[in-house]
C-alpha positions in Angstrom: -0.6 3.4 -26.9 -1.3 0.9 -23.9 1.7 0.6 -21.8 2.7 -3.4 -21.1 3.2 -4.1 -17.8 6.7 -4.9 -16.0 6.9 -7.4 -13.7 7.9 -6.1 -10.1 10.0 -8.5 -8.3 9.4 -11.8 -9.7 6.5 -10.8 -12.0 4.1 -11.1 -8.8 2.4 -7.8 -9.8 2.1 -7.6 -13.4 -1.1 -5.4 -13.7 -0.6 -2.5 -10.9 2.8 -1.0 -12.2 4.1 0.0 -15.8 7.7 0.4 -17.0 8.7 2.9 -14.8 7.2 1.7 -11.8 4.6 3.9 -10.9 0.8 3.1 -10.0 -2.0 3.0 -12.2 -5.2 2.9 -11.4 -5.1 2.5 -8.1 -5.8 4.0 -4.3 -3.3 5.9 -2.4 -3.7 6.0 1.3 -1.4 7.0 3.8 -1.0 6.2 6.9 1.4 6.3 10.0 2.5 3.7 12.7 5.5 2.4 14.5 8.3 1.0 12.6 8.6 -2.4 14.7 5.2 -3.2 13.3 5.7 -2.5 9.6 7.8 -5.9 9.0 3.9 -7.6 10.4 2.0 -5.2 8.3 3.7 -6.3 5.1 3.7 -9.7 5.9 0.1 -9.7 6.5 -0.6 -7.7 3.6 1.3 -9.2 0.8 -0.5 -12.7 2.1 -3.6 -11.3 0.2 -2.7 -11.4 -3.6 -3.4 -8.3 -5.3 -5.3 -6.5 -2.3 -2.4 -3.5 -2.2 0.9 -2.8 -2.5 2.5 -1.5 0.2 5.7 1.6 0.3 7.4 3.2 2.8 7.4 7.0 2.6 9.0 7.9 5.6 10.7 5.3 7.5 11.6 7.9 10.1 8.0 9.0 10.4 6.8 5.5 10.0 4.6 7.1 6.9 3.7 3.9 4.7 1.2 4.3 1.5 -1.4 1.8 0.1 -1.4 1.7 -3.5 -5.1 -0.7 -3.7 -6.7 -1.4 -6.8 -10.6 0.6 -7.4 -11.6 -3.3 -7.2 -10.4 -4.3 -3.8 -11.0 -1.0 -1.9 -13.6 -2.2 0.2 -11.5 -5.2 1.3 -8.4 -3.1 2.2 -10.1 -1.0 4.2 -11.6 -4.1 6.1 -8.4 -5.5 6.4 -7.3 -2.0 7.9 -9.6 -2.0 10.5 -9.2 -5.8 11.7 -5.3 -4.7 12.1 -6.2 -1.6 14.0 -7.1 -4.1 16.6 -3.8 -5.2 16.9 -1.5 -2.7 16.1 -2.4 1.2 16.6 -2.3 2.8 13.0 -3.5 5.9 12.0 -4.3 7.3 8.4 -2.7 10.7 7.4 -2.7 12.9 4.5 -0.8 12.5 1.9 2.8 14.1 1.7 2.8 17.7 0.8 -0.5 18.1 1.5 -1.4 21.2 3.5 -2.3 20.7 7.4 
């Protein structure tokens, strides 16, 4: 049974996200940086259609995650680098993971 897609806050993500919200098909990376710069990094972000969609794990750790479609990998991890210019970020592993 193919699951039909829900719209996420206005319908602006239709294919990334089924009833109950959670990715499919799609990335995860994690990665940390200061909380005064994650209001920019959305911005930014979210100002390339469908490129990722962006969630804050651990606002107290500034932990955000990247959920990018197989299909615009390469361009979010150019996108990441050009901000790294600007604003120090720095990829982690996923929560729970083992150090």
């Amino acid at each position: 049974m193919k699951t039909r897609p829900a719209y996420v806050r206005g319908g602006s993500l239709p294919l990334l996200f089924s009833k109950n919200l959670t990715p499919m098909n799609t990335v995860q990376k994690y990665f940390r940086l200061n909380s005064k710069h994650m209001a920019y990094l959305k911005s930014i972000v979210e100002s390339y259609e469908g490129l990722a969609v962006l969630r804050t794990v651990d606002p107290e750790k500034g932990i955000i995650e990247w959920m990018i479609p197989p299909d615009r990998l390469e361009d979010a991890e150019e996108l990441i680098n050009s901000l790294r210019e600007e604003i120090p970020i720095e990829a982690v592993k996923p929560p729970g993971t083992p150090t």
